[in-house]
N, C-alpha and C positions, 0 to 999 in steps of 0.2 A: 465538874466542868465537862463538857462535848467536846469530843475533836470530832472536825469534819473533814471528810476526805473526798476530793473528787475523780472520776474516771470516764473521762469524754468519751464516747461511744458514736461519730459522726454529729448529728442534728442534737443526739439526747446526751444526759449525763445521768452518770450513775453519782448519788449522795450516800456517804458510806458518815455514820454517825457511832461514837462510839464514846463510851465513860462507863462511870460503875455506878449509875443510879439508871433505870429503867424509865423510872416517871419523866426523868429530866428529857432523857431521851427521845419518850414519847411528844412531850411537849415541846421541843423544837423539832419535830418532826410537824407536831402541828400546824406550828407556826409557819413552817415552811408552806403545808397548806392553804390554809388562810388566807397567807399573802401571794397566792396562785405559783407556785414556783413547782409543784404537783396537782395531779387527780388520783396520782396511784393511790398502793398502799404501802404501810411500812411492813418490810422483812424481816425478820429477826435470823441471824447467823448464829448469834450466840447468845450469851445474856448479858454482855455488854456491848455488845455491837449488831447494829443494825442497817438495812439501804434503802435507799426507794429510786426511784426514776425521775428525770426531772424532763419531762418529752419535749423535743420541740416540733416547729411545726411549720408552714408555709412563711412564718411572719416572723417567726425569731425563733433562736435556738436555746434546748435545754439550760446553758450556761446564760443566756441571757435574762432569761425567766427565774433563775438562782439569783442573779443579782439584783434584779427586780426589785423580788420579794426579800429581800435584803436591805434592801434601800425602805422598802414600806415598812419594817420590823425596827428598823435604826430609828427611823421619823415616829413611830408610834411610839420605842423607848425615849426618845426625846421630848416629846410633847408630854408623855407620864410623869418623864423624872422630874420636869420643868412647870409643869400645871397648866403649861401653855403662855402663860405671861411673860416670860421670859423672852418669846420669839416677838411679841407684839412691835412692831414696828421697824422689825429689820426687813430688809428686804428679801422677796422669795418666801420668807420664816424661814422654819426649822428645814427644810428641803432642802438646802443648797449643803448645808451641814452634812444632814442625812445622807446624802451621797458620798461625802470621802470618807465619809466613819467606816459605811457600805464597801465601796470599792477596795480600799485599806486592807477590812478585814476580807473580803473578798480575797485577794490578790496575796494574801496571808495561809491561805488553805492548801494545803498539799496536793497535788495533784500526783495520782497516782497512774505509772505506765508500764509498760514490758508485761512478757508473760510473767515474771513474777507474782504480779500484783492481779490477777485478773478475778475478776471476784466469782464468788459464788453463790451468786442470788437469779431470781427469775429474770433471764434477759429476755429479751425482745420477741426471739423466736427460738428461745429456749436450748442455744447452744452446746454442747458438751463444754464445762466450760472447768479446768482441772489442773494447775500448774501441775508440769511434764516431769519435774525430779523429782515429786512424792511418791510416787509406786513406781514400780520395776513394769508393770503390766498395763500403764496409761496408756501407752500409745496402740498397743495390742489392741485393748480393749474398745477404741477410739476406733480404729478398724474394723474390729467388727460389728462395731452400732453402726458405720458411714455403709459398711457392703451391706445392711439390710434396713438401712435407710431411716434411722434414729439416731442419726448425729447430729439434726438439724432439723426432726421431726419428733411426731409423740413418740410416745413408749412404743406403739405396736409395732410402726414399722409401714414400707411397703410389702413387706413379704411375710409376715405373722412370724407363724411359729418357726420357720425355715431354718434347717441347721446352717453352721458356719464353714464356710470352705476355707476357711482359716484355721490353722490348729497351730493351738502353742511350743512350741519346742524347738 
């Protein structure tokens, strides 16, 4: 079984998927594809846990694109498990269903906040991104990527190789 973890980020959301089967993981990771809820790709953290991005954009946001394809992944397990006969003549079909199966489980997902939780996958513009009570030297070290301008940029920097006018002790 998946748990799915979400982490609002503004417009986008971060999908945190996790279990101890890989395939499975990939595969609703797919599914989230498929059903447009992503273009990313998936990250692997660990080997049971993975995240992707869920973007939004002028027209709707990450978390609505989640539920979306949500709603298309309910309705298409619905009309599988069903053969489709089952909806014939109700009104709407399977879609009006589809939707609170969707939402339900939607509105069921953990939603993850605080710096505790802050992940550690490819964000946006590539963050220093490092809950503050696992080393002694985070926030140092945070300092001295931001004074030479990789806190919130590449690797190099704006100043290269430049020593640190910062010294620990």
């Amino acid at each position: 079984m998946i748990e799915i973890k979400l982490q609002h980020h503004g417009k986008d959301t971060a999908v945190i998927l996790e279990g101890d089967d890989q395939q499975e993981i990939t595969e609703r990771f797919y599914s989230f594809w498929n059903h447009g809820a992503t273009n990313g790709e998936l990250k692997w953290q660990t080997e049971t846990r993975a995240t992707f991005w869920a973007r939004g954009n002028k027209k709707e946001l990450g978390r609505d694109k989640l539920l979306k394809a949500m709603e298309n992944a309910m309705l298409f397990k619905l009309l599988n498990d069903s053969g489709g006969v089952a909806w014939k003549g109700v009104k709407g079909g399977a879609l009006p269903a589809a939707k609170i199966i969707a939402q339900e489980w939607y509105d069921g997902l953990e939603n993850l906040t605080g710096e505790r939780h802050l992940l550690v996958i490819q964000p946006l513009y590539n963050p220093y991104q490092e809950p503050f009570d696992t080393q002694e030297s985070v926030g140092f070290n945070f300092l001295q990527k931001q004074e030479h301008g990789t806190a919130d940029s590449d690797a190099v920097g704006r100043f290269g190789g430049v020593a640190s006018s910062l010294e620990k002790g």
